[in-house]
C-alpha beads as a LAMMPS data file, in Angstrom:
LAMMPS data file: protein, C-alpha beads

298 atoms
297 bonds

1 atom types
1 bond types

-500.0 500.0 xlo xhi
-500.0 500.0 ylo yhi
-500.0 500.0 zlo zhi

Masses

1 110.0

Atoms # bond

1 1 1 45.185 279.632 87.513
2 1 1 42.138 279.720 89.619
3 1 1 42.417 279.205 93.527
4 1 1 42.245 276.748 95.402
5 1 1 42.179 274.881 98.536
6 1 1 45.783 274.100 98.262
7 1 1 47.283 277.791 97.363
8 1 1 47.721 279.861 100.336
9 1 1 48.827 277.135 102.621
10 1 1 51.858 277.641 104.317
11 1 1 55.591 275.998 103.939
12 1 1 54.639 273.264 106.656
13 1 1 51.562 271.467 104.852
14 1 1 54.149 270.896 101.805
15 1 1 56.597 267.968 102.135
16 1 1 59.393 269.196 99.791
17 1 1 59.320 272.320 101.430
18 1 1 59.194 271.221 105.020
19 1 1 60.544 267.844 104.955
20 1 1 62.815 267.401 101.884
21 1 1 64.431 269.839 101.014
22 1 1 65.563 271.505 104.724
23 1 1 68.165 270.030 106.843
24 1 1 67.226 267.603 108.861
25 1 1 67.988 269.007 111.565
26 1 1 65.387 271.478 111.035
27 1 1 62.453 269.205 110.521
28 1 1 60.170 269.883 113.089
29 1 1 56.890 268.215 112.485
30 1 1 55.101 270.228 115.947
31 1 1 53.619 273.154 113.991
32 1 1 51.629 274.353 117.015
33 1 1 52.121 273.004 120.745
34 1 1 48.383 273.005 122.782
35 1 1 50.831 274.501 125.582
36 1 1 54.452 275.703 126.775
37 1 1 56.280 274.344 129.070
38 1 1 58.234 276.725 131.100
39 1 1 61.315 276.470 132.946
40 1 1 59.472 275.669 136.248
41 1 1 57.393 273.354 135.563
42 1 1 58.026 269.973 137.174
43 1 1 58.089 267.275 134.058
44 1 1 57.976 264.218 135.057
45 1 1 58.540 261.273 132.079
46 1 1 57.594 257.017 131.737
47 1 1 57.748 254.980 128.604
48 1 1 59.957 252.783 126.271
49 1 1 63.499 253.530 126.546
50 1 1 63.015 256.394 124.265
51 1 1 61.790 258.567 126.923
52 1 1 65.329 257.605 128.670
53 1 1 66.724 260.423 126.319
54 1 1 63.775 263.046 126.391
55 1 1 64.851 262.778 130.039
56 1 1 68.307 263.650 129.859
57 1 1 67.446 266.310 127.097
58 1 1 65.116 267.714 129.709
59 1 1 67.238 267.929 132.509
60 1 1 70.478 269.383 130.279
61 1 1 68.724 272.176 129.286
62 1 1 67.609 273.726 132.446
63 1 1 64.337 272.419 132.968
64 1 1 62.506 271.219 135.996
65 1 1 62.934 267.210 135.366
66 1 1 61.199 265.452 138.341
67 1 1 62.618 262.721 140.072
68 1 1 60.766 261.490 143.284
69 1 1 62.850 258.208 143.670
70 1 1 66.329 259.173 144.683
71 1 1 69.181 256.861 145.803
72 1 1 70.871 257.196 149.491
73 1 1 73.380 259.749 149.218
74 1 1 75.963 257.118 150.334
75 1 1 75.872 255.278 147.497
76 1 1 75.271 258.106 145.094
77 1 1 78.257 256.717 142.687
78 1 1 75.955 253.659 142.055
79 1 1 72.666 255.556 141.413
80 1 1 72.763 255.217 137.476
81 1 1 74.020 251.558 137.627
82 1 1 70.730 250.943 139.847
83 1 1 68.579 253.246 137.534
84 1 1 67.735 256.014 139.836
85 1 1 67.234 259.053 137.703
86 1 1 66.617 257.298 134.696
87 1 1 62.976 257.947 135.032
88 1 1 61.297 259.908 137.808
89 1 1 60.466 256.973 140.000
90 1 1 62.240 253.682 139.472
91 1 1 59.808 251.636 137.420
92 1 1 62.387 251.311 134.459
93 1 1 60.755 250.606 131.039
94 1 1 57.079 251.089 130.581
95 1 1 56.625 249.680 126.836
96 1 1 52.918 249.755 126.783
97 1 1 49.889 251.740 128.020
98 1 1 48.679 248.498 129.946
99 1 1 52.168 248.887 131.973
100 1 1 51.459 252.480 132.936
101 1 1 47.990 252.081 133.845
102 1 1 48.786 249.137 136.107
103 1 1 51.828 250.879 137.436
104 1 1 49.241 253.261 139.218
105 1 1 46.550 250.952 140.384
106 1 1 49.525 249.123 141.821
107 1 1 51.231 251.869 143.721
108 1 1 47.620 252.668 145.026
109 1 1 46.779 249.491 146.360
110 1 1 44.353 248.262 143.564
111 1 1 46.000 245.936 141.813
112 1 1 48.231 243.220 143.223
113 1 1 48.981 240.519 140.684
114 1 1 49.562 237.001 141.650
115 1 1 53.160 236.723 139.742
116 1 1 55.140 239.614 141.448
117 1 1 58.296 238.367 142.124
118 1 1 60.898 235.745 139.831
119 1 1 63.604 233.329 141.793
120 1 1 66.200 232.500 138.880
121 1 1 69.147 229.341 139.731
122 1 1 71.262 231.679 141.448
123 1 1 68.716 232.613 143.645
124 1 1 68.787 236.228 142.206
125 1 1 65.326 237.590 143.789
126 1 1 63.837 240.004 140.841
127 1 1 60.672 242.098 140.723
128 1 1 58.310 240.548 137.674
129 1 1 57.679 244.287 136.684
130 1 1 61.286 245.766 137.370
131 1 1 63.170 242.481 136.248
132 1 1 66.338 244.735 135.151
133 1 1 66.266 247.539 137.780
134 1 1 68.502 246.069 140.300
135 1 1 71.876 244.420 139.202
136 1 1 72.087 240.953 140.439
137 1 1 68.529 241.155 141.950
138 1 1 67.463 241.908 145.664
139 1 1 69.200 239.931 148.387
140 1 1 65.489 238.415 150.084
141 1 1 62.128 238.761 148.868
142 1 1 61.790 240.724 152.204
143 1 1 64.368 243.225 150.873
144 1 1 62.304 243.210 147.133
145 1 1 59.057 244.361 149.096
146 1 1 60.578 246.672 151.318
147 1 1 62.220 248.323 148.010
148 1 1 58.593 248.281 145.784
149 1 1 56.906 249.886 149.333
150 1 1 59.019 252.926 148.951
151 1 1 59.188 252.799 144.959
152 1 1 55.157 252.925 145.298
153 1 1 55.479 256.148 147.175
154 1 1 57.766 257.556 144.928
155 1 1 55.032 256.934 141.583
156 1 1 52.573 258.051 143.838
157 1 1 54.245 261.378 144.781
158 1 1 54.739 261.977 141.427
159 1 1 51.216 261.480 139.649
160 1 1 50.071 264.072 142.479
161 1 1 53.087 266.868 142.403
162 1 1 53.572 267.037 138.479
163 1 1 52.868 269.477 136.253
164 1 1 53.788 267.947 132.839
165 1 1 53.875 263.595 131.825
166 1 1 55.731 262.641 129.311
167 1 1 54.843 259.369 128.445
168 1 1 56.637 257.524 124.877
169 1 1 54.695 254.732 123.711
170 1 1 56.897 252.174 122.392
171 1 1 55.389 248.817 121.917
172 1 1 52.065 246.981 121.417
173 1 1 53.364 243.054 121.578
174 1 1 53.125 242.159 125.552
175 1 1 53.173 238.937 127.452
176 1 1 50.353 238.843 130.437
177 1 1 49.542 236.759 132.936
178 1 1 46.404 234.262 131.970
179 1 1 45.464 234.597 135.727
180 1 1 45.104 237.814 136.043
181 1 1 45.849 240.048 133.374
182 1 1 49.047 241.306 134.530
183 1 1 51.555 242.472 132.147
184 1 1 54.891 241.950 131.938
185 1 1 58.173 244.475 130.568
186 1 1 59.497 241.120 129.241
187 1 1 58.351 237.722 128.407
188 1 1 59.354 235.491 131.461
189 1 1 62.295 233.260 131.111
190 1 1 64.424 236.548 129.057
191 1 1 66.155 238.023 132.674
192 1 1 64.036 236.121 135.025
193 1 1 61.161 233.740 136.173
194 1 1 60.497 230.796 134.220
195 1 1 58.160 230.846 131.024
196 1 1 55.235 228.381 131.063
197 1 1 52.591 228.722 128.422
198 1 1 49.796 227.452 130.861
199 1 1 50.273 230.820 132.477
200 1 1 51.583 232.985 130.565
201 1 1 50.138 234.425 126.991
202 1 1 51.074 236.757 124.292
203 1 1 49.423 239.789 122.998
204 1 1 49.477 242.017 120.654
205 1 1 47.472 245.547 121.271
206 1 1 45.489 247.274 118.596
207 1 1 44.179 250.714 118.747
208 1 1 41.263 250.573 120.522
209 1 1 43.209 248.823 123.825
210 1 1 45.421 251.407 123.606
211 1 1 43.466 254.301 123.186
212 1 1 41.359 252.943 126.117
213 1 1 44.332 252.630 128.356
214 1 1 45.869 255.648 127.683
215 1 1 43.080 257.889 128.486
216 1 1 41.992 255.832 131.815
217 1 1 45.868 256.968 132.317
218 1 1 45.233 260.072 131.745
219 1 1 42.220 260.091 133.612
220 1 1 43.213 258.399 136.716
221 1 1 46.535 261.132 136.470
222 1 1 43.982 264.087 136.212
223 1 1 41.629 263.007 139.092
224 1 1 44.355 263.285 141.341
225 1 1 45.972 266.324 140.042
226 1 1 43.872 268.227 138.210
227 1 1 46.737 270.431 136.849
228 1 1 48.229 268.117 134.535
229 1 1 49.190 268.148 131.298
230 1 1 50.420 265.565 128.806
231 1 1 52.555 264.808 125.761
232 1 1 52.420 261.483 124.433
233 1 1 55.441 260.773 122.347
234 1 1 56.031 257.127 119.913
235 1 1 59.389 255.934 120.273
236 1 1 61.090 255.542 116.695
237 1 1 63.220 252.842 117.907
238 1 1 62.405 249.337 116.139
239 1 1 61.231 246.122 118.048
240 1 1 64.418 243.912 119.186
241 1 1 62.501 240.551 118.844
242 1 1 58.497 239.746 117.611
243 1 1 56.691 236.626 118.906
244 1 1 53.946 237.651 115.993
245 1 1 55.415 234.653 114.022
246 1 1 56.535 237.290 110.889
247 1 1 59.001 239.311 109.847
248 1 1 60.099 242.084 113.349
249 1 1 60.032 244.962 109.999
250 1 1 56.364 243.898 109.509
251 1 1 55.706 243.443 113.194
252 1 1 57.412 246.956 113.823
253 1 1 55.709 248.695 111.284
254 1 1 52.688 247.637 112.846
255 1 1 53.377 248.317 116.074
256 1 1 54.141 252.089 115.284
257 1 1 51.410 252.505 112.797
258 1 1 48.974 251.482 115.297
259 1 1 51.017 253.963 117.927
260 1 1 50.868 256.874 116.072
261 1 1 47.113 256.190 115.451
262 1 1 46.748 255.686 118.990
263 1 1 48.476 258.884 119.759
264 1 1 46.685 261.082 117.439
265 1 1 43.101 259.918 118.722
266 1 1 43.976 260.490 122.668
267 1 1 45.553 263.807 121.544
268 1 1 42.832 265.359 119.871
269 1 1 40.016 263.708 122.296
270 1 1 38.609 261.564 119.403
271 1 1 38.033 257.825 120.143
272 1 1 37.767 257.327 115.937
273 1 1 39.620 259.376 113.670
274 1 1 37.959 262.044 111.223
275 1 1 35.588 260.533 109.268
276 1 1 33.505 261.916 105.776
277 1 1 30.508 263.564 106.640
278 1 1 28.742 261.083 104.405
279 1 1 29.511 258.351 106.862
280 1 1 28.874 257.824 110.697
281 1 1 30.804 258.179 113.530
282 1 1 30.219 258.403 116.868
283 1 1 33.599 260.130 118.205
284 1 1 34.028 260.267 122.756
285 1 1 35.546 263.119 123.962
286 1 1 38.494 262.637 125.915
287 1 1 40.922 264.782 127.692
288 1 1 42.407 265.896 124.218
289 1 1 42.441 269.623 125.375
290 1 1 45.396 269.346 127.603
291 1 1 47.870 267.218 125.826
292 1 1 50.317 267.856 123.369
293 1 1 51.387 265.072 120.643
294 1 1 54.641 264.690 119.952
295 1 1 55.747 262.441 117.279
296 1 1 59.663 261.669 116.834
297 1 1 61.297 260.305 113.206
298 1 1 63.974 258.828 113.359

Bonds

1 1 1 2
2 1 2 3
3 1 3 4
4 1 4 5
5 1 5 6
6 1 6 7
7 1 7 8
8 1 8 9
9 1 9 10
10 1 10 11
11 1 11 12
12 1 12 13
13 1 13 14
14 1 14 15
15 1 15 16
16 1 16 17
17 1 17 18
18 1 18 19
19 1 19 20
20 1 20 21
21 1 21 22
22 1 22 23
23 1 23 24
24 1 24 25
25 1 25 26
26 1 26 27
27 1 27 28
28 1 28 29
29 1 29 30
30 1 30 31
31 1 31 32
32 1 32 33
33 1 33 34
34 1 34 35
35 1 35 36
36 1 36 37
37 1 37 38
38 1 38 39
39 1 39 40
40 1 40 41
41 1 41 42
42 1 42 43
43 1 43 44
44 1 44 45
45 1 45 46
46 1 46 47
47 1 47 48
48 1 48 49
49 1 49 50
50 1 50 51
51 1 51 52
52 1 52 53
53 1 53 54
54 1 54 55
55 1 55 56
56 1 56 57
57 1 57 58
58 1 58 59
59 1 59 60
60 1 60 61
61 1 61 62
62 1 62 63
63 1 63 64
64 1 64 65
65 1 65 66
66 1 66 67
67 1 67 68
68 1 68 69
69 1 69 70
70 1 70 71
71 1 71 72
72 1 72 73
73 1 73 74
74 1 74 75
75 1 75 76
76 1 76 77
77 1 77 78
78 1 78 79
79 1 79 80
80 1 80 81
81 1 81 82
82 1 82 83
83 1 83 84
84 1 84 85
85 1 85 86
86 1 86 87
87 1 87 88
88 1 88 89
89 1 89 90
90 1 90 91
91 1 91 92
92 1 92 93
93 1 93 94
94 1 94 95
95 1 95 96
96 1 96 97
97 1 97 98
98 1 98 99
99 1 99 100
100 1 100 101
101 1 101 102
102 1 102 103
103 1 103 104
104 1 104 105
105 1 105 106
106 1 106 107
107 1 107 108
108 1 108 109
109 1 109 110
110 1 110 111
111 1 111 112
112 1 112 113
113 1 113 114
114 1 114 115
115 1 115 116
116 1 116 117
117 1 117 118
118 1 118 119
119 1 119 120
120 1 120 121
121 1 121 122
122 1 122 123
123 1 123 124
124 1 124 125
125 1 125 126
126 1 126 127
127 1 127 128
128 1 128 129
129 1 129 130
130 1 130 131
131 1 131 132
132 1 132 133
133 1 133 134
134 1 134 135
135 1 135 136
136 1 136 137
137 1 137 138
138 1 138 139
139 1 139 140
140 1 140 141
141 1 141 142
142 1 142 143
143 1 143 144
144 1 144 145
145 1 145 146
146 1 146 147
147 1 147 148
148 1 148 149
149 1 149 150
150 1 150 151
151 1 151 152
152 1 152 153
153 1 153 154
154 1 154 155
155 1 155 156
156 1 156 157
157 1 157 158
158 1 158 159
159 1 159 160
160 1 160 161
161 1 161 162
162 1 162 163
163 1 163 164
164 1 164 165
165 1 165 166
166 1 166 167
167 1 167 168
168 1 168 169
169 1 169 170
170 1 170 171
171 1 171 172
172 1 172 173
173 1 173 174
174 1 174 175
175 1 175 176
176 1 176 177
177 1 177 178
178 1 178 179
179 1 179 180
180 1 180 181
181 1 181 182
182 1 182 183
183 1 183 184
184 1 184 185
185 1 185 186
186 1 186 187
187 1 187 188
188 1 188 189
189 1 189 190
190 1 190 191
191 1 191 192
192 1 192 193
193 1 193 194
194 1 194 195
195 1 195 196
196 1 196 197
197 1 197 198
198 1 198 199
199 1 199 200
200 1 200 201
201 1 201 202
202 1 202 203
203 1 203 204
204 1 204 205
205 1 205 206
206 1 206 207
207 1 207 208
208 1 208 209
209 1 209 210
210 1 210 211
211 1 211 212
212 1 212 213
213 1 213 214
214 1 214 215
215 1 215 216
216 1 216 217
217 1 217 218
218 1 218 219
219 1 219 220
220 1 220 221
221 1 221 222
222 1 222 223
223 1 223 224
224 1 224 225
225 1 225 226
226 1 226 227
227 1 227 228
228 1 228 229
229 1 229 230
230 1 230 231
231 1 231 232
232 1 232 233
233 1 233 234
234 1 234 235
235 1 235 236
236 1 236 237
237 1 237 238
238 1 238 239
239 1 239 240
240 1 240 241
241 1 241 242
242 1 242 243
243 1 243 244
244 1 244 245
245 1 245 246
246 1 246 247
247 1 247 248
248 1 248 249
249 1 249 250
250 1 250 251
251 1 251 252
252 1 252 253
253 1 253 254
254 1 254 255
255 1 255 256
256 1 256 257
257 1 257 258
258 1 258 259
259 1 259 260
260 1 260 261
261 1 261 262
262 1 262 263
263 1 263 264
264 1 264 265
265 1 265 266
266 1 266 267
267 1 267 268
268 1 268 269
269 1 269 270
270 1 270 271
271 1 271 272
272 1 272 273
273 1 273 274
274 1 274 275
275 1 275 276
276 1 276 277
277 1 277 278
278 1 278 279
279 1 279 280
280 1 280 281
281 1 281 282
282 1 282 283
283 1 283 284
284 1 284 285
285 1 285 286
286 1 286 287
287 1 287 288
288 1 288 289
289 1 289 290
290 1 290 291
291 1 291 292
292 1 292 293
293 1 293 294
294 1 294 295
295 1 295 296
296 1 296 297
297 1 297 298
């Protein structure tokens, strides 16, 4: 048989030998990592609820996982019920690029949305971004801003003292504010505020949005501490709910497909993805050099 292109490639570029027939325990789809991370280096992690566990995983074996938003050791026995720790500051879930991005031009004074804070019946006070941080809310609104002032300095201690981000990109679907772009963890009305469609709209974020906000992420990460490195995970966990008006496997599939796309262009500093030489493209570079992708199967 003559040679070809095909023949001398190793075990990994074959899917019966790397993915079907080994355990699957030992499917590793990370052939080669841009970069180790060593013992010492402080990791800091954001994203869907996925990144709750890379977290944990992180911290259990013996790595440096940052946490810059601790509770008062007098109610230490509380900390997890009030999400310290869960994260390394207190934002809870960031499902979307949008939400990280903001995150930071918040906690640096650049961004301060209109809708910040959600009354419900009880009079539970909530934070619009952190609707689920705090069981049973914040006593006074006084109280809520006293809390997001020191939760500020907590993201903004981190983005300048890690070495490593872990971000896991979860979701595209996102409800924003029509006034001023602000986006939302959950729709409003779910565990807080009150929905009203003359303010509030859905979206649904395709590649390009996401792409864009990840790297001004990045970016806006790297201008501040130029030492940083990345790896961008997509959360394998399926969507609970879609407001897409189809079936949540369609809207799901979707959601990850466009994910993992997203992913793989910010990785490898390509704003479009390989292309034929026989057709054009005009690719960006990015800061692909100094982050690792990551994709988990479930």
């Amino acid at each position: 048989m003559s040679a070809h292109p095909y023949s001398s490639l190793p075990p990994y570029a074959f899917w019966r030998r790397s993915v079907a027939e080994p355990e699957i325990s030992e499917v590793d789809p990370v052939v080669v990592g841009k970069f180790k991370i060593q013992p010492t280096d402080k990791v800091a992690t954001g994203g869907s609820c996925f990144a709750q566990h890379i977290a944990r995983h992180l911290a259990a074996s013996g790595f440096h996982y940052l946490v810059t938003e601790t509770a008062h050791p007098r109610v230490a026995a509380l900390a997890q019920a009030f999400n310290y720790g869960t994260y390394s500051a207190r934002y809870g879930n960031l499902y979307t690029a949008r939400q990280l991005l903001q995150l930071f031009h918040r906690a640096y004074g650049l961004f301060a949305p209109k809708e910040d804070s959600w009354i419900s019946g009880k009079g539970e006070v909530k934070d619009a971004f952190r609707p689920e941080i705090q069981p049973g809310g914040f006593a006074s609104l006084r109280e809520l801003h006293l809390d997001r002032a020191q939760h500020f300095t907590a993201v903004r201690t981190m983005v300048e003292s890690l070495d490593v981000f872990v971000f896991t990109l979860g979701l595209t679907e996102a409800w924003v504010s029509k006034e001023d772009g602000a986006v939302f963890p959950i729709c409003p009305g779910v565990a807080g505020g009150q929905f009203d469609p003359d303010r509030h709209e859905f979206v649904n974020f395709g590649v390009d949005e996401v792409v864009t906000d990840l790297n001004a992420a990045i970016k806006f990460i790297k201008d501040r501490n130029p030492k940083a490195r990345f790896v961008i995970t997509v959360s394998p966990v399926p969507l609970k709910a879609t407001a897409a008006g189809q079936s949540v496997l369609v809207s799901t599939a979707l959601s990850k497909a466009i994910l993992r796309v997203a992913a793989e262009q910010v990785s490898t500093g390509r704003r479009t993805l390989p292309t034929s030489r026989h057709m054009k493209s005009s690719p960006e570079p990015t800061a692909g050099g100094s982050i690792l992708k990551v994709i988990y199967v479930a």
